[in-house]
C-alpha positions as CSV (number, residue, x, y, z in Angstrom):
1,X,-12.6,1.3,-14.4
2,X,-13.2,4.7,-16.1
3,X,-10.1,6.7,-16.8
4,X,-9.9,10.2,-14.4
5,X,-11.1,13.1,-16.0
6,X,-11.3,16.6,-15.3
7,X,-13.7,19.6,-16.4
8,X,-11.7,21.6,-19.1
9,X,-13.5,24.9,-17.5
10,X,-12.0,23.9,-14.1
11,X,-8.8,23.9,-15.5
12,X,-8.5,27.5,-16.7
13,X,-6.3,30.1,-14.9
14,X,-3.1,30.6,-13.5
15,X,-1.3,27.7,-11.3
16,X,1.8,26.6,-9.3
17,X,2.9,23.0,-9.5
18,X,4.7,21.4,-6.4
19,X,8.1,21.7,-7.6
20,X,7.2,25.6,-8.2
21,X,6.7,25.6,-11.8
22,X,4.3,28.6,-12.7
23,X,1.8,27.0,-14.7
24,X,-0.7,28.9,-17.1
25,X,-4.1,27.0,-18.6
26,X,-6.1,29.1,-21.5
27,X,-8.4,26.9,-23.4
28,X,-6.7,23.7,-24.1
29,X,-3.3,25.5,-24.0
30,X,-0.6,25.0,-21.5
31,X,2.7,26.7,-20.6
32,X,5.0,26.4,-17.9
33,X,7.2,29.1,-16.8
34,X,6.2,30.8,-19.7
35,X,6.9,28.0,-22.5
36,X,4.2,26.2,-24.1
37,X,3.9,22.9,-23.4
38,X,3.3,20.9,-26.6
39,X,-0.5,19.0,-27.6
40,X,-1.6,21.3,-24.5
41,X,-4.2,19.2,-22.4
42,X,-5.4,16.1,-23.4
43,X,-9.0,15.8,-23.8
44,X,-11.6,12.4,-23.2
45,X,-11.9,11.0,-26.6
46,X,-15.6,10.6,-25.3
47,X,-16.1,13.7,-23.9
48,X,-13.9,16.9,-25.5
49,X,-15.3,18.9,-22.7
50,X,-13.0,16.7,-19.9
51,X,-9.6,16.4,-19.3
52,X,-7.3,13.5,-19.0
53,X,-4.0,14.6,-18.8
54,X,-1.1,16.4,-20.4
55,X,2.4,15.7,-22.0
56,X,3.6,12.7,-20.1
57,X,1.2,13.5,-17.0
58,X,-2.4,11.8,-16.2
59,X,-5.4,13.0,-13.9
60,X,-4.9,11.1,-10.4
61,X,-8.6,12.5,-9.2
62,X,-11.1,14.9,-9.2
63,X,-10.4,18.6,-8.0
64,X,-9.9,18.5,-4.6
65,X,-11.3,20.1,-1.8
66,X,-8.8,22.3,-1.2
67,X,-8.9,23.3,-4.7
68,X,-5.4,21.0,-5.6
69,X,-5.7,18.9,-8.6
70,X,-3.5,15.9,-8.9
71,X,-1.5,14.3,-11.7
72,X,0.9,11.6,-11.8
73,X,2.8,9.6,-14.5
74,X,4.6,6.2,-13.1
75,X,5.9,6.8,-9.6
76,X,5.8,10.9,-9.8
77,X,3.5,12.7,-8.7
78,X,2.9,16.7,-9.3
79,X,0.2,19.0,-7.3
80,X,-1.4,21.9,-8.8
81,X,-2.5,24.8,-6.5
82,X,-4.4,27.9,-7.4
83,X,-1.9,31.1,-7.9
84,X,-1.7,34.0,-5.4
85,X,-2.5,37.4,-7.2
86,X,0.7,38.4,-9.7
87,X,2.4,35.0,-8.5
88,X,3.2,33.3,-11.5
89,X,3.9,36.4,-13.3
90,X,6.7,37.0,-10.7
91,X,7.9,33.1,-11.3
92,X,8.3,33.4,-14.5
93,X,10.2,36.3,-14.6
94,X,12.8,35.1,-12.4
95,X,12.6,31.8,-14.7
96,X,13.4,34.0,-17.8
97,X,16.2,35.9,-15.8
98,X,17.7,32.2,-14.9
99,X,17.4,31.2,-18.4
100,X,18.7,34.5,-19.5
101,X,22.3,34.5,-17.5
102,X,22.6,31.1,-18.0
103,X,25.8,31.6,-20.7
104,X,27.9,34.0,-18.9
105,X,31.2,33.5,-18.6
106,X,32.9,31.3,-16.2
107,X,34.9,34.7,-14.0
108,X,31.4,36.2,-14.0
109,X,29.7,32.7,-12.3
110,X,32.6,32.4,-9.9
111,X,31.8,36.1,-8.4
112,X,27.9,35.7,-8.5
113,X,27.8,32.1,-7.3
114,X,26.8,33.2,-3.3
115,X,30.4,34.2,-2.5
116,X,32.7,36.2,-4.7
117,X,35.7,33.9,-5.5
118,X,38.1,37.1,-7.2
119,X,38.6,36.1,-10.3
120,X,39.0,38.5,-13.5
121,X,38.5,36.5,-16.1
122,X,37.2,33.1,-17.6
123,X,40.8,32.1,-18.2
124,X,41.9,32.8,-15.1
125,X,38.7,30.7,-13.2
126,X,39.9,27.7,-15.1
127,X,43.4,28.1,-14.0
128,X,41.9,28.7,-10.9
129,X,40.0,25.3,-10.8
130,X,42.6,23.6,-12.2
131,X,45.0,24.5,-9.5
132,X,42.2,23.3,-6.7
133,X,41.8,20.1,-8.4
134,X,45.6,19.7,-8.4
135,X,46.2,20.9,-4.6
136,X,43.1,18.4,-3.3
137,X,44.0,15.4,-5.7
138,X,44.8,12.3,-3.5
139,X,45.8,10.6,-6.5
140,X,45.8,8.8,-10.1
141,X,42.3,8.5,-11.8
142,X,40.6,5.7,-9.4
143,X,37.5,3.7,-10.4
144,X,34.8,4.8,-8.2
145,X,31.3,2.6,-8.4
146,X,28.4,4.5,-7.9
147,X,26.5,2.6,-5.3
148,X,29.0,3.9,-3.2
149,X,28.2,8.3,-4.2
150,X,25.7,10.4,-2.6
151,X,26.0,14.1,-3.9
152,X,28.1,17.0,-1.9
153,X,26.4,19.3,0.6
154,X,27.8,22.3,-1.8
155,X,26.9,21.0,-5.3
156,X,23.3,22.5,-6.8
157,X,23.2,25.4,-3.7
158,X,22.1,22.3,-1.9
159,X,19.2,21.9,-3.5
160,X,20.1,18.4,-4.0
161,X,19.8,16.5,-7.5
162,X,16.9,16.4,-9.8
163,X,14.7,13.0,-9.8
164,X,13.6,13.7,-13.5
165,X,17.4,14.5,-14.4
166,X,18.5,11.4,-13.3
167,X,15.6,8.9,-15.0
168,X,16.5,11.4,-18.3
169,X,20.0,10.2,-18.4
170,X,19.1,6.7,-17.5
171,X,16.5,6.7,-19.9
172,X,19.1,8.0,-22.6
173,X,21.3,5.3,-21.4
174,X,18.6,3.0,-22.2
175,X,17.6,4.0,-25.5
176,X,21.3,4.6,-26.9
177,X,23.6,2.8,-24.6
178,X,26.2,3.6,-22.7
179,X,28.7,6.0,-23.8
180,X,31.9,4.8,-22.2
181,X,35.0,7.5,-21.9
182,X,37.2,4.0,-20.9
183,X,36.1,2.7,-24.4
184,X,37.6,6.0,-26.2
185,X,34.5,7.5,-26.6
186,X,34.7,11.5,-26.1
187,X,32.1,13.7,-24.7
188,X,31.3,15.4,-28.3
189,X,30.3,11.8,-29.0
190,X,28.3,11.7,-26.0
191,X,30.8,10.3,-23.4
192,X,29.9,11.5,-20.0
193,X,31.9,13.9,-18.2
194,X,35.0,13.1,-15.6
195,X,33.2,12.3,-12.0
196,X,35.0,14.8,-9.5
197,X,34.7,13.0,-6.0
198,X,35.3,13.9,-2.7
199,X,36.8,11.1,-0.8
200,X,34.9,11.0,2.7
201,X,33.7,9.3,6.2
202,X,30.8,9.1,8.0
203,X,31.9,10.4,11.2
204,X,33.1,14.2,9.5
205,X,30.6,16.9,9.5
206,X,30.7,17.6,6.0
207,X,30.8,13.5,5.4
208,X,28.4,12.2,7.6
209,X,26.0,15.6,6.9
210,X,25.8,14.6,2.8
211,X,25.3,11.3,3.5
212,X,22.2,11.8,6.1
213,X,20.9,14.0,3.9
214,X,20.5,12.2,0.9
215,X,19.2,9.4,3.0
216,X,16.3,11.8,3.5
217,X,16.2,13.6,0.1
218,X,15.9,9.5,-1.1
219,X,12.8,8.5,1.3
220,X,11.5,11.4,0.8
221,X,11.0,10.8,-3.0
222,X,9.9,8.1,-4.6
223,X,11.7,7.4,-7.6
224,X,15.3,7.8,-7.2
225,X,17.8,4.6,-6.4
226,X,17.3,3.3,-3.1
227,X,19.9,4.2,-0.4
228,X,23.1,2.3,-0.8
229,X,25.6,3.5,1.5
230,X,24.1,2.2,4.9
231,X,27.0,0.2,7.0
232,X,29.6,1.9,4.7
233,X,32.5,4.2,6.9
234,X,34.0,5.4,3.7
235,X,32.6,6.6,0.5
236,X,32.5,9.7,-2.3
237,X,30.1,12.8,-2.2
238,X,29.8,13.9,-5.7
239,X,31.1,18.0,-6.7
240,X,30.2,16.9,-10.5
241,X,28.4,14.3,-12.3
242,X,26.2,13.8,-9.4
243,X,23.2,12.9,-11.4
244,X,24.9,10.5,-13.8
245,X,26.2,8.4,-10.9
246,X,22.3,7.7,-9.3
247,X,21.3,7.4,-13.0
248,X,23.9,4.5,-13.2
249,X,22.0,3.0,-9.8
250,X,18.8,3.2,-11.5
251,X,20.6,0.1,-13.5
252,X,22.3,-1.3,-10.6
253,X,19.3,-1.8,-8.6
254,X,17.2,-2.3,-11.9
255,X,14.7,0.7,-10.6
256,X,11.1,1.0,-12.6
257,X,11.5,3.8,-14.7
258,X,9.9,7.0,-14.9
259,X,10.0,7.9,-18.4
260,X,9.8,4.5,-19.8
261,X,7.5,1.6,-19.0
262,X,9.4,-1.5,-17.2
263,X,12.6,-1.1,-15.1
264,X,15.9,-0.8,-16.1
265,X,18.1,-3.6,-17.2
266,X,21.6,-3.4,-18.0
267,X,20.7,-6.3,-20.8
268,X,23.9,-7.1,-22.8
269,X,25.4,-3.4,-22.6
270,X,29.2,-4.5,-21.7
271,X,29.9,-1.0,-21.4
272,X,27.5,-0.2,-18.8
273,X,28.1,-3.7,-17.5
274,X,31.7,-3.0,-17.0
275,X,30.8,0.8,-15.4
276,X,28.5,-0.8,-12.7
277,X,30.9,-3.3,-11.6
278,X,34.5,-1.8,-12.1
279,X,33.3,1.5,-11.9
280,X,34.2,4.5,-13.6
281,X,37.6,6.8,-13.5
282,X,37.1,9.6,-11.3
283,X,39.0,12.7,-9.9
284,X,38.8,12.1,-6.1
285,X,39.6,15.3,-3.8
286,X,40.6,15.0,-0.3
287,X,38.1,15.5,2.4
288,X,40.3,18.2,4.2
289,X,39.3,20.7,0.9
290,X,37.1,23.1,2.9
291,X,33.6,24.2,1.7
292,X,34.2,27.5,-0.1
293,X,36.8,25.5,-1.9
294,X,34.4,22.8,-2.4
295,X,31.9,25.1,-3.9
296,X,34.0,27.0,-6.3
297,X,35.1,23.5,-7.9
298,X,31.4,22.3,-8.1
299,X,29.8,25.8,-9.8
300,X,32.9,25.7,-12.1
301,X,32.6,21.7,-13.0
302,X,29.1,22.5,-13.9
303,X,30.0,26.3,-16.0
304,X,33.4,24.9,-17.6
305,X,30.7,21.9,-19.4
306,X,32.5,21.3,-22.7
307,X,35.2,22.1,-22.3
308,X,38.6,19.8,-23.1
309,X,39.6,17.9,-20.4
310,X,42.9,16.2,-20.2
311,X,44.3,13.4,-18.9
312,X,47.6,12.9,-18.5
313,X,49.3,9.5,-17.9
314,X,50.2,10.0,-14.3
315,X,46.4,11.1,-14.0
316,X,47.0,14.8,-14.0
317,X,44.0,16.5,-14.9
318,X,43.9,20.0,-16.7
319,X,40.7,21.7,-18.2
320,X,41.2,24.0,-20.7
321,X,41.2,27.3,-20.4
322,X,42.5,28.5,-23.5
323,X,40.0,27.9,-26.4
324,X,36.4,28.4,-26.0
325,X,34.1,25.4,-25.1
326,X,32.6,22.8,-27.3
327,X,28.9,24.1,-28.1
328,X,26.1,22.6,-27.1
329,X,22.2,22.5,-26.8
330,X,20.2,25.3,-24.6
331,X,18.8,22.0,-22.9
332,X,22.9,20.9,-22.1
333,X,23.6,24.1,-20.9
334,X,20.9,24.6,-18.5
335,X,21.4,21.6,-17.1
336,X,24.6,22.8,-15.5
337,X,23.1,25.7,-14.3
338,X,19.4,25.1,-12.9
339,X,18.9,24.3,-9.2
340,X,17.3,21.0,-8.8
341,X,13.3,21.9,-8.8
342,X,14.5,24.4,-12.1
343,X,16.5,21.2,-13.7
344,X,13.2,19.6,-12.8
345,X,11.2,22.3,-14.8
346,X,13.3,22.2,-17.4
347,X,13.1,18.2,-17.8
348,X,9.7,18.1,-17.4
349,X,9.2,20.5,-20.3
350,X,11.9,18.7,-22.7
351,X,10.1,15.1,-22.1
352,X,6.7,16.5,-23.4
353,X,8.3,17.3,-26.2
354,X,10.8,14.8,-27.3
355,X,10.1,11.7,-25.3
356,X,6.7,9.6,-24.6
357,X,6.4,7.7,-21.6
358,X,7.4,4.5,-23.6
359,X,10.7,6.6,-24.3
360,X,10.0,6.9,-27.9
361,X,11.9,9.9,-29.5
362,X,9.1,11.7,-31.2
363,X,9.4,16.0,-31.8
364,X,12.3,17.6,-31.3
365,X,12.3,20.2,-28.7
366,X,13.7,23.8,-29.4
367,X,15.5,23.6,-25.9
């Protein structure tokens, strides 16, 4: 069977993808939300007037009749729609303004994060999460296995977690292995962050309202870990880390991947091996910590990213407050920061670039 194709000249124009990317086609050049996507489209090696695809992305069908085109690459699947007049000029601006205040300081993020929280001053938002961590603590560290998290109501706005997120860090799991803190690695060597849990039940509001939720967030896209928490009473909703702990249950449930071809196998990783089954040491909050506490620690987790955390013996946790935070990429850092359909975005945009759909590091991205 011939492979899809598009005209080239029915491509041109201005565009908005599903997951509300504002999407620009001028010859064979592409950008999205205002950054050019590298290679542009991919023309028919028969036919350079037609279209087969672009970065990771193939033609699923002709044009619609609606005027929707259709692309897909594994079990993903993206819809273009024709732009309203001064539409994705008016996305991409409020992309760039995202991308813009993405580095401002942690007191500044704790007073523009829907409710003003009062604080004065980075130093004194760490303190400030620091001393919520320790007044909700029910405990020492506690090995938490992922099959049994489903993300907090509170943590991206509620925008729920990114699908290409997750396969990314599954994908880097894949490629490099599994970066175990337990094993003394640290996060400047690529160690992941410190889970912070909330410890909950099905029949709370908050509880049984995460968990039904991303029951429907998972059926309603293809792609992430099935669900795993049906017949459990107790179990964790996630205020940080969320995406790292459904990446992990891309392994357990050895899930197809989306960015590389085959499914995920733990193989002989012992590290991920020993994650999966023993879980990993977490920081698990009481479920009586009520929302607008809940949704300080979450914004903060995600703004105080490379930072020092420390562990004490008795499994006191402090993050540091006091020296500036470990640098990283523009890609890290909005990572934190991004909504879920913006992590998306911003995924998307990185995988053209860096990775192939065989997950083959190729060009370096400048995010």
């Amino acid at each position: 069977m011939a492979e899809p194709t598009l005209a080239l000249q029915d491509l041109q124009g201005d565009w908005v993808a599903s997951r509300g990317e504002a999407v620009r086609v001028a010859g064979r050049e592409v950008t999205i939300n205002g950054n050019p996507m590298p290679g542009g489209l991919k023309l028919s090696p028969s036919d350079a007037s037609r279209v087969t695809g672009f970065g990771i992305y193939r033609v699923q069908a002709e044009i619609a009749s609606d005027g929707q085109v259709l692309w897909h690459a594994g079990p993903q699947e993206i819809i273009w729609r024709r732009a309203k007049e001064g539409e994705v000029k008016e996305r991409i601006t409020r992309f760039d303004s995202i991308t813009n205040t993405a580095g401002i300081g942690l007191a500044a993020a704790a007073n523009t994060a829907g409710a003003g929280f009062g604080v004065n001053s980075e130093r004194e938002a760490v303190v400030k999460l620091n001393l919520l961590i320790e007044k909700w603590r029910v405990g020492p560290l506690l090995r938490v296995r992922s099959c049994d998290i489903c993300p907090d109501w509170t943590n991206r706005a509620q925008t729920g977690l990114s699908l290409d997120h997750v396969h990314y860090i599954a994908t880097m799991i894949a490629q490099q292995g599994f970066k175990s803190r337990r094993r003394g690695l640290t996060v400047a060597q690529g160690a992941h962050d410190v889970p912070v849990l909330v410890r909950e039940t099905a029949d709370t509001e908050l509880g049984g309202g995460a968990r039904e939720k991303w029951r429907e967030h998972v059926g309603e896209t293809p792609g992430f870990p099935p669900f795993l928490l049906d017949g459990k009473r107790e179990f964790f909703c996630s205020l940080g880390n969320g995406h790292f702990s459904q990446a992990l249950n891309l392994f357990r449930t050895e899930a197809k991947g989306l960015w590389i071809d085959g499914n995920y196998s733990v193989g002989g990783d012992g590290a991920l091996r020993e994650a999966l089954e023993e879980g990993v040491e977490s920081v698990v909050l009481s479920n009586k910590m009520p929302v607008h506490e809940r949704k300080f620690v979450s914004e903060m987790l995600n703004r105080a990213s490379g930072r020092t955390w420390r562990v004490g013996a008795d499994g006191q946790i402090d993050i540091d407050g006091d020296v500036p935070a470990q640098s990283m990429s523009m890609f890290v850092a909005l990572s934190k920061v991004l909504d879920a359909e913006e992590l998306s975005t911003l995924v998307r945009v990185k995988l053209g670039v860096d990775v192939d759909r065989s997950g083959t590091p190729i060009t370096k991205s400048r995010l």
